[in-house]
Backbone as JSON Lines, residues from 0, in Angstrom:
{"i":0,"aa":"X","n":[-7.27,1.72,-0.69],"ca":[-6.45,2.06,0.46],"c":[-7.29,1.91,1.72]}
{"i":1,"aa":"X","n":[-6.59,1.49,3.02],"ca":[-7.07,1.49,4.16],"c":[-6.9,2.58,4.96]}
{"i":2,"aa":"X","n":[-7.59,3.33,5.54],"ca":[-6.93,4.27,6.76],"c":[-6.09,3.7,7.75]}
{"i":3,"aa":"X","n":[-5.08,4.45,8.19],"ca":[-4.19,4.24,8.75],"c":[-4.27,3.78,10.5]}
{"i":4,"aa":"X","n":[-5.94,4.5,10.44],"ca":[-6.13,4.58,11.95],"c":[-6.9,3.5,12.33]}
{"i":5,"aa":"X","n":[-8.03,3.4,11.44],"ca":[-9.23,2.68,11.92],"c":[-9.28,1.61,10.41]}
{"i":6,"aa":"X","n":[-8.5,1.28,9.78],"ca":[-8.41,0.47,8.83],"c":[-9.47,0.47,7.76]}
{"i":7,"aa":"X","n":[-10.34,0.89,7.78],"ca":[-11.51,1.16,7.04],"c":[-11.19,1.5,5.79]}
{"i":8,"aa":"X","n":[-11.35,0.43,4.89],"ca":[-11.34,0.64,3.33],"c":[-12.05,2.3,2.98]}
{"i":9,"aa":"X","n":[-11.18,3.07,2.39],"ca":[-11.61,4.5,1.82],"c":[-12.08,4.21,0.64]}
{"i":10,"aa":"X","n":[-13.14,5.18,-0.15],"ca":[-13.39,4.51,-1.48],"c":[-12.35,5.09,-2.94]}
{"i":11,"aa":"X","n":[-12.54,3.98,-3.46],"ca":[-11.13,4.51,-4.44],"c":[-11.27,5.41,-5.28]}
{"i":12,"aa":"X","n":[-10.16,6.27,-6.12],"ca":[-10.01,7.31,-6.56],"c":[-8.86,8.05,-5.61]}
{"i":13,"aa":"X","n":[-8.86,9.3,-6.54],"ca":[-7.82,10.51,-5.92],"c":[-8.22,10.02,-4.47]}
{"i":14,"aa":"X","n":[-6.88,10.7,-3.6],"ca":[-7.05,11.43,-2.38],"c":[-7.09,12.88,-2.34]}
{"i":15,"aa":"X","n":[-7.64,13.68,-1.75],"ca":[-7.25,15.14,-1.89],"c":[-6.79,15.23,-0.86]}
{"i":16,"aa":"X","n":[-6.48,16.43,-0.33],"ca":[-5.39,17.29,0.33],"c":[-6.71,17.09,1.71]}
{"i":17,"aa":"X","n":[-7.94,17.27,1.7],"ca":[-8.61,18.08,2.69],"c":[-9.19,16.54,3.19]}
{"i":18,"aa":"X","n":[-9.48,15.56,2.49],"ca":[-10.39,14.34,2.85],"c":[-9.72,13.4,3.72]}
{"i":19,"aa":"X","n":[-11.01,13.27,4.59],"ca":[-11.02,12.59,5.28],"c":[-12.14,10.72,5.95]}
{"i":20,"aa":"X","n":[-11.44,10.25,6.75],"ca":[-11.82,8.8,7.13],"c":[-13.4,8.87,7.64]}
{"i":21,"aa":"X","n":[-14.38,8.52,6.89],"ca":[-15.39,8.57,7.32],"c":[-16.43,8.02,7.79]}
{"i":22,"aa":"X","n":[-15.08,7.0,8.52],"ca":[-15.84,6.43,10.25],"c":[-15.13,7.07,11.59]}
{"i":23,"aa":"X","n":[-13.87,7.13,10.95],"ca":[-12.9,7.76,12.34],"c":[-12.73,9.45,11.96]}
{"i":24,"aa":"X","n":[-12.7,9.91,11.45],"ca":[-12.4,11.19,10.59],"c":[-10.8,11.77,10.5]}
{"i":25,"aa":"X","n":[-10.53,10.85,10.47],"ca":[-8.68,11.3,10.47],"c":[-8.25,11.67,9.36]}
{"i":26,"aa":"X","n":[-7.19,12.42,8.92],"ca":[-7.17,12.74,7.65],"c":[-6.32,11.76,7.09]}
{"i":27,"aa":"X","n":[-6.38,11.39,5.29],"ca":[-6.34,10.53,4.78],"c":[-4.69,10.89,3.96]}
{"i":28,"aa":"X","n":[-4.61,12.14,3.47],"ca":[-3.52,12.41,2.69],"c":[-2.12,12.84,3.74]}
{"i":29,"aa":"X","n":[-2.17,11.76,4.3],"ca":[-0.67,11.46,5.65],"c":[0.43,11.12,4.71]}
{"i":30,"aa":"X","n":[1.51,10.9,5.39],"ca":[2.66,10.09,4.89],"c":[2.42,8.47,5.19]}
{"i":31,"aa":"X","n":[1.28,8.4,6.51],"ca":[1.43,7.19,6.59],"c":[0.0,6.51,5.84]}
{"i":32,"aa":"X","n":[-0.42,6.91,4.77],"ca":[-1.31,6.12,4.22],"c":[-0.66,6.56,2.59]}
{"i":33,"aa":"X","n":[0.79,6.34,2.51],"ca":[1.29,6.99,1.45],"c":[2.43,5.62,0.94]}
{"i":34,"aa":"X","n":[2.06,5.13,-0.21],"ca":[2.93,4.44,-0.54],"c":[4.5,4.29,-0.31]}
{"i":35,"aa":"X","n":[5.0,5.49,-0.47],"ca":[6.22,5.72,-0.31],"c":[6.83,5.71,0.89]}
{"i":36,"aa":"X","n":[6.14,5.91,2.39],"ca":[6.29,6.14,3.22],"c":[7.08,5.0,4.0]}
{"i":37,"aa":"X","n":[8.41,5.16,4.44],"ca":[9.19,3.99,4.82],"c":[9.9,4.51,5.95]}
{"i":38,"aa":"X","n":[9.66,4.02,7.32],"ca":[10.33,4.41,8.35],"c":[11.89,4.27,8.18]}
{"i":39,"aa":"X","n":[11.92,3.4,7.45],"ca":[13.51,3.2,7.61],"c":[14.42,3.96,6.38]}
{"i":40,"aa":"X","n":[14.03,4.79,5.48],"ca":[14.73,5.52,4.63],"c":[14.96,6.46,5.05]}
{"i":41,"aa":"X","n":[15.9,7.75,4.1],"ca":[16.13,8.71,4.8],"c":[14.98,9.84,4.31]}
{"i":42,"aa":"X","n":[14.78,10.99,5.59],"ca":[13.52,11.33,5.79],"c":[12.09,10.06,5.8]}
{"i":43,"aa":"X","n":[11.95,9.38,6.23],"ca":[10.79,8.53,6.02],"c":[10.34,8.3,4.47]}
{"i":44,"aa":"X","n":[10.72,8.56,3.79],"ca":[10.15,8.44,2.68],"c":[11.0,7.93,1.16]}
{"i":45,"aa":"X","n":[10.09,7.05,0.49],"ca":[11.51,6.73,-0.89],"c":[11.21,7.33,-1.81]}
{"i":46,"aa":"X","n":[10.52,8.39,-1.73],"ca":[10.55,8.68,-2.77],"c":[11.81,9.75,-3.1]}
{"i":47,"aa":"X","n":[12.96,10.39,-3.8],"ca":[13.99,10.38,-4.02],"c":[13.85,12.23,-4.37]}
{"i":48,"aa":"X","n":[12.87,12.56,-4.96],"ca":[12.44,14.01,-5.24],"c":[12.11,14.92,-3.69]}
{"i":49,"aa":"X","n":[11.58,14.21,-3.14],"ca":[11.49,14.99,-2.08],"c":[12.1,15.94,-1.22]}
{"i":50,"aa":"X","n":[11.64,17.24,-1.13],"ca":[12.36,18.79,-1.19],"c":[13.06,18.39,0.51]}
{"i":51,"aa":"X","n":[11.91,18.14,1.21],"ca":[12.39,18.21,3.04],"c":[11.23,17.11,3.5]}
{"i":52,"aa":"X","n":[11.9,16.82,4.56],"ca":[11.01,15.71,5.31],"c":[9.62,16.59,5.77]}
{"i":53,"aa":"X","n":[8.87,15.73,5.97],"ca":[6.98,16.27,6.54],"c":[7.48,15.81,7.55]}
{"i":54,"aa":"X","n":[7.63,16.64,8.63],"ca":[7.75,16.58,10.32],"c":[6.47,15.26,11.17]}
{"i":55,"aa":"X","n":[5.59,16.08,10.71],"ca":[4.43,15.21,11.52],"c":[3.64,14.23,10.52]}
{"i":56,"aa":"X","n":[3.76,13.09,10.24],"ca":[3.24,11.89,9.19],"c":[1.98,11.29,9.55]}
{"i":57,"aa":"X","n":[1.32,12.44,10.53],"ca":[-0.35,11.72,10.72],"c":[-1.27,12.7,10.42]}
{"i":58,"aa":"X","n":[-0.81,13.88,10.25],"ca":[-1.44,14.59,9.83],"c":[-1.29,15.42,8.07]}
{"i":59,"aa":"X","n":[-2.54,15.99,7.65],"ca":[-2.21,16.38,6.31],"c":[-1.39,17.26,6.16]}
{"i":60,"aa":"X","n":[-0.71,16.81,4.28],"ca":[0.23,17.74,3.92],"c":[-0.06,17.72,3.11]}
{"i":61,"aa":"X","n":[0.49,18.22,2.19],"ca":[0.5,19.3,0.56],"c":[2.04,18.58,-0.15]}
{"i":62,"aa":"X","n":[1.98,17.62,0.32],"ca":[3.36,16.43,-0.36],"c":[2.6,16.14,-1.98]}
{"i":63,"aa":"X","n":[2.77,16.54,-3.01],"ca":[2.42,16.42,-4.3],"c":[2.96,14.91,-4.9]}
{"i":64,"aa":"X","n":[3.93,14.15,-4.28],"ca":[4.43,12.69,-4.32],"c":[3.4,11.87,-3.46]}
{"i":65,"aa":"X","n":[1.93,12.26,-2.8],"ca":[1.66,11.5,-2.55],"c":[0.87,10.49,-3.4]}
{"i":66,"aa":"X","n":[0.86,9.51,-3.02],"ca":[0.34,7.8,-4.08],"c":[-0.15,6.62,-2.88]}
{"i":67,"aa":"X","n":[-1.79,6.92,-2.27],"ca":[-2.09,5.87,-1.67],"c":[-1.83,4.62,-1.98]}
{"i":68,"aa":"X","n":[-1.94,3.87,-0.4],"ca":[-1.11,2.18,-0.28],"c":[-1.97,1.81,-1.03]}
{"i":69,"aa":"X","n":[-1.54,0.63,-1.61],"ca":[-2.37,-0.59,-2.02],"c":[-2.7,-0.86,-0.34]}
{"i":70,"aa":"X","n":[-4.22,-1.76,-0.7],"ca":[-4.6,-2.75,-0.1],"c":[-3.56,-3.79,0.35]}
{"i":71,"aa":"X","n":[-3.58,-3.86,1.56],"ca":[-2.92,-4.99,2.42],"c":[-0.98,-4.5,2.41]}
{"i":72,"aa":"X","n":[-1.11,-3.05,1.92],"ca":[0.45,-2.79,1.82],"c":[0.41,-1.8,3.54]}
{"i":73,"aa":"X","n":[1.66,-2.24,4.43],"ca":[2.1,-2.05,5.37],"c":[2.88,-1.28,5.53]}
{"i":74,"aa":"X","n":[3.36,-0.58,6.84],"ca":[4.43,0.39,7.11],"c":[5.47,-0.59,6.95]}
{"i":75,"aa":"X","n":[6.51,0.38,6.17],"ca":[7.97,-0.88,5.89],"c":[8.24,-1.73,4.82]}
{"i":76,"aa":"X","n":[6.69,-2.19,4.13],"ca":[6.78,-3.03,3.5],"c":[7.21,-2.9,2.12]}
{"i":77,"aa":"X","n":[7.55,-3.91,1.38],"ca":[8.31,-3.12,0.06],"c":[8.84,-4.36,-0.71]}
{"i":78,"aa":"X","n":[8.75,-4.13,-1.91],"ca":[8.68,-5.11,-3.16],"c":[10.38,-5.85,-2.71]}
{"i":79,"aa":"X","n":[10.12,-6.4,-3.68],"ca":[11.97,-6.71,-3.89],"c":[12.62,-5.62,-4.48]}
{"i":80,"aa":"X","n":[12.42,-4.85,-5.74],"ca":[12.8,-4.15,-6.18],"c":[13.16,-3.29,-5.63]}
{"i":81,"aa":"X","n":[12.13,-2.33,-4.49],"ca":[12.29,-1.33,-3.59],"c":[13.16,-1.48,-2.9]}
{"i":82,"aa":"X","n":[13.9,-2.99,-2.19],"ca":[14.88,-2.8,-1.55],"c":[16.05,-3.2,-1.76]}
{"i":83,"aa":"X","n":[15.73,-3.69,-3.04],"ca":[17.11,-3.43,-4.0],"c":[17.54,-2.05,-4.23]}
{"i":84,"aa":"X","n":[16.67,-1.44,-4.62],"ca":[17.14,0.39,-4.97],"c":[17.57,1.1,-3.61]}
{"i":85,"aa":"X","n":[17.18,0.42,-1.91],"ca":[17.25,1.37,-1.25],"c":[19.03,0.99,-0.98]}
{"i":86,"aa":"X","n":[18.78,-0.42,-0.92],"ca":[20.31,-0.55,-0.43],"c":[21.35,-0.07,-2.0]}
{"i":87,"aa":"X","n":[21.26,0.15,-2.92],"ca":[21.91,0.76,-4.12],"c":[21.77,2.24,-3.38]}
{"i":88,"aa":"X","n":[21.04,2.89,-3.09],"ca":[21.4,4.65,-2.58],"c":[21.81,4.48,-1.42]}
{"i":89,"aa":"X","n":[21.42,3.62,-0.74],"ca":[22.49,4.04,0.87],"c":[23.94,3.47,0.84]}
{"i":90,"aa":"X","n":[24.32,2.44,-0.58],"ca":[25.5,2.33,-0.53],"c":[26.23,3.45,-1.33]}
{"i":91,"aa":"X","n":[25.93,4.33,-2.05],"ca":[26.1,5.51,-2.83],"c":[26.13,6.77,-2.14]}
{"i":92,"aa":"X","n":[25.25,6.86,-0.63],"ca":[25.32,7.83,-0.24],"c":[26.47,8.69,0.29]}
């Protein structure tokens, strides 16, 4: 995963709750260094379990769905599959 801020490859493994970017020091366990994290779904996020939206997405949360980006994965960006399933729930909604 890259940080969100200063792009800087983090080293791999878990993220925890408390760690942080350690060239920029921003914290790492955001919504926006979070796989799931999709501006354009409802609450920002696809993942489908999710209790309530995380208000502020640059700072840390205690979101237990979180799953750092792949490498070279973008805000928005998303398989085919992913946006096959999104437009299947927003036509359901």
């Amino acid at each position: 995963m890259n940080c969100h801020f200063c792009k800087t490859k983090t080293p791999d493994g878990k993220i925890m709750f408390r760690d942080e970017c350690e060239r920029c020091g921003a914290d790492l366990h955001i919504c926006l260094n979070c796989s799931f994290h999709d501006p354009h779904a409802s609450k920002q996020c696809r993942e489908p379990a999710i209790p309530e939206e995380v208000r502020d997405k640059e700072r840390k949360n205690l979101c237990e769905y979180f799953q750092p980006k792949e490498d070279g994965q973008d805000q928005g960006e998303q398989s085919s599959g992913d946006d096959a399933r999104r437009k299947l729930e927003d036509l359901f909604k």
